[in-house]
Structures are given as C-alpha cells and as structure tokens.
N, C-alpha and C positions, 0 to 999 in steps of 0.2 A: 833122760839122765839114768847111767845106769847104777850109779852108786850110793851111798846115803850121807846124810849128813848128819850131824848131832850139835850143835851151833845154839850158846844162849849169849845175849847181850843185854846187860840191866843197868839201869841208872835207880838208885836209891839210896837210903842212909842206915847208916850202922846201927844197928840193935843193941851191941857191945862190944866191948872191947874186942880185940883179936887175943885168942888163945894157943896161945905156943907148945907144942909137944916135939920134945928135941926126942934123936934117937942114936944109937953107937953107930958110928962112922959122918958121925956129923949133918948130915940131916937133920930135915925137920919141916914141920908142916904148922899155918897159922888155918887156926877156925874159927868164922865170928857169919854174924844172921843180918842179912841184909833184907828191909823190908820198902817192898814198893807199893805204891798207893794207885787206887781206882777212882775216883770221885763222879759220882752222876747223882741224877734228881727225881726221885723216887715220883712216878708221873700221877700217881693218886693223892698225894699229902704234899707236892709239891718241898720236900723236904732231902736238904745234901745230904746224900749216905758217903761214907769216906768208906771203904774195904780196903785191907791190910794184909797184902801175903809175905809171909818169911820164906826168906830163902837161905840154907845151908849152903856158905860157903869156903871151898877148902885153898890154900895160896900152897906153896913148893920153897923149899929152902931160900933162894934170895930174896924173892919175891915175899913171902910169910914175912923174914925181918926188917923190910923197908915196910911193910904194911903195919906190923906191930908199933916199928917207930914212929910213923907220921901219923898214923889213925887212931880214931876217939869213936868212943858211939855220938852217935848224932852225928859224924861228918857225912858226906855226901859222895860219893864212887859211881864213876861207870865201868862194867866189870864184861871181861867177853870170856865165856870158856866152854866145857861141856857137860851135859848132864849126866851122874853119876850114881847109879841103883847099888847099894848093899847090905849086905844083911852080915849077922854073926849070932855066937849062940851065947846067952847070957853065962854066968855062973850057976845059976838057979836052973838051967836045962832051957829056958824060953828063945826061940827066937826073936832077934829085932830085924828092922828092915829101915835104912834110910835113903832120902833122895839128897846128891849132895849138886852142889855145882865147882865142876872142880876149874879153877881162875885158869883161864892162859895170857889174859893180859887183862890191865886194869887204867884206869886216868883216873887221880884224885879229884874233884870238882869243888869241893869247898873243907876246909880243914878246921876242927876248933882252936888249933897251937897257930894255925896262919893267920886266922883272924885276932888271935891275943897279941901277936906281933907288930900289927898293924898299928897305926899312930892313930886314933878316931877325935877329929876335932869338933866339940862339940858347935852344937846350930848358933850357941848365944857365943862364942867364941868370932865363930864367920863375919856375923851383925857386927862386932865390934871392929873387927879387922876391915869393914868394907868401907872406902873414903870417895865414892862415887857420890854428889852430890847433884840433883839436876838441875836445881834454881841457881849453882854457881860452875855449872860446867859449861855457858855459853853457846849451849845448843837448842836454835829453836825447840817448843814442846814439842810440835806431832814430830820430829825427828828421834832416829831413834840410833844410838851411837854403835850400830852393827849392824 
C-alpha cells in the first residue's frame, strides 16, 4: 500500500447535547463528546470494570443542523470520519492542543425524541387485551396452535 489512511468508525452515545457555532457566510460547525465503553473482568477480584473514552466530535454545516435537531445526550450514533490534531494559543499566551474527530458520515441508532413518539403499551394492558383461552379453544393439550 503506498498511501495512508486516517479512517475512525465509532458507535456510542452522546455526552451532550451538540453545540452550535455559526459563522459569517453561513456556516457552521456542531460539537458534542461521544463516549464508548470497554467492559472486561478484572482476572484477580473477578470484578466488571466498565472504562470510559470521550471522544471530541466535530459535524459541518448540514450535517451539525440535522445533528443538533434529532440528537439528545444519551442517544446512540454510529459515526465514521477522521482524526483531527490541533492546537491554538490561549489569551493568557498558553498553548492548547486538542484531538478532535472530525464526522464524514453518521447513522442515528437510537433517539430519546424517537422513543417519546413511540406509543409503549404497557405489559398489564397486553394481559387484558389477550382473549386466547386454551380450555375453550378446542385444541387437544399437548398441541400447540403454531
């Protein structure tokens, strides 16, 4: 292979909300922390460790505003794009330095506004509604009607 690649692909959920920074000629960029999880089992104490990485993530004008609208922290994202090194110099004279990942495409995978839409019928609602009765559905016992 003679060329490089720079390629991230994550599935995880929102840290918060996405944050909007508009700019003159219409632009604009959304930024929000996506964190994915490790889980194994600590092989001395027999004990589940969960580990937690954030990841800075940056979305591009159309892209940022469909993300702002449909996204909540806690929802759930699969995100593909590339990793992003930079730095700038505070007010105070310090450098910062940050790793971002910057989105080239995304799939929502679960939403908190998609699941408040949703109609959820509760379990004692089902039991009511269910009129299968097998002492008067005329089907020997060991049979079974599927």
């Amino acid at each position: 292979m003679n060329g490089t690649l720079n390629k991230v692909m994550l599935i995880g959920y929102l840290g918060e909300e996405v944050k909007m920074h508009y700019f003159d000629g219409g632009n604009c960029i959304g930024r929000f922390q996506l964190a994915t999880n490790e889980v194994y089992i600590n092989k001395t104490t027999n004990e589940k460790i969960t580990s937690t990485e954030w990841h800075n993530l940056v979305v591009r004008n159309k892209a940022a505003e469909i993300c702002e609208k449909y996204l909540s922290k806690g929802d759930k994202i699969y995100i593909e794009g590339r990793i992003k090194s930079r730095q700038w110099q505070t007010e105070d004279g310090s450098t910062k330095h940050t790793t971002e990942i910057q989105v080239t495409e995304f799939t929502f995978l679960s939403t908190k506004r998609e699941s408040e839409n949703k109609k959820q019928i509760p379990s004692s609602e089902l039991i009511k509604n269910t009129n299968f009765d097998p002492e008067k559905s005329g089907l020997p016992e060991n049979d079974l009607p599927f």
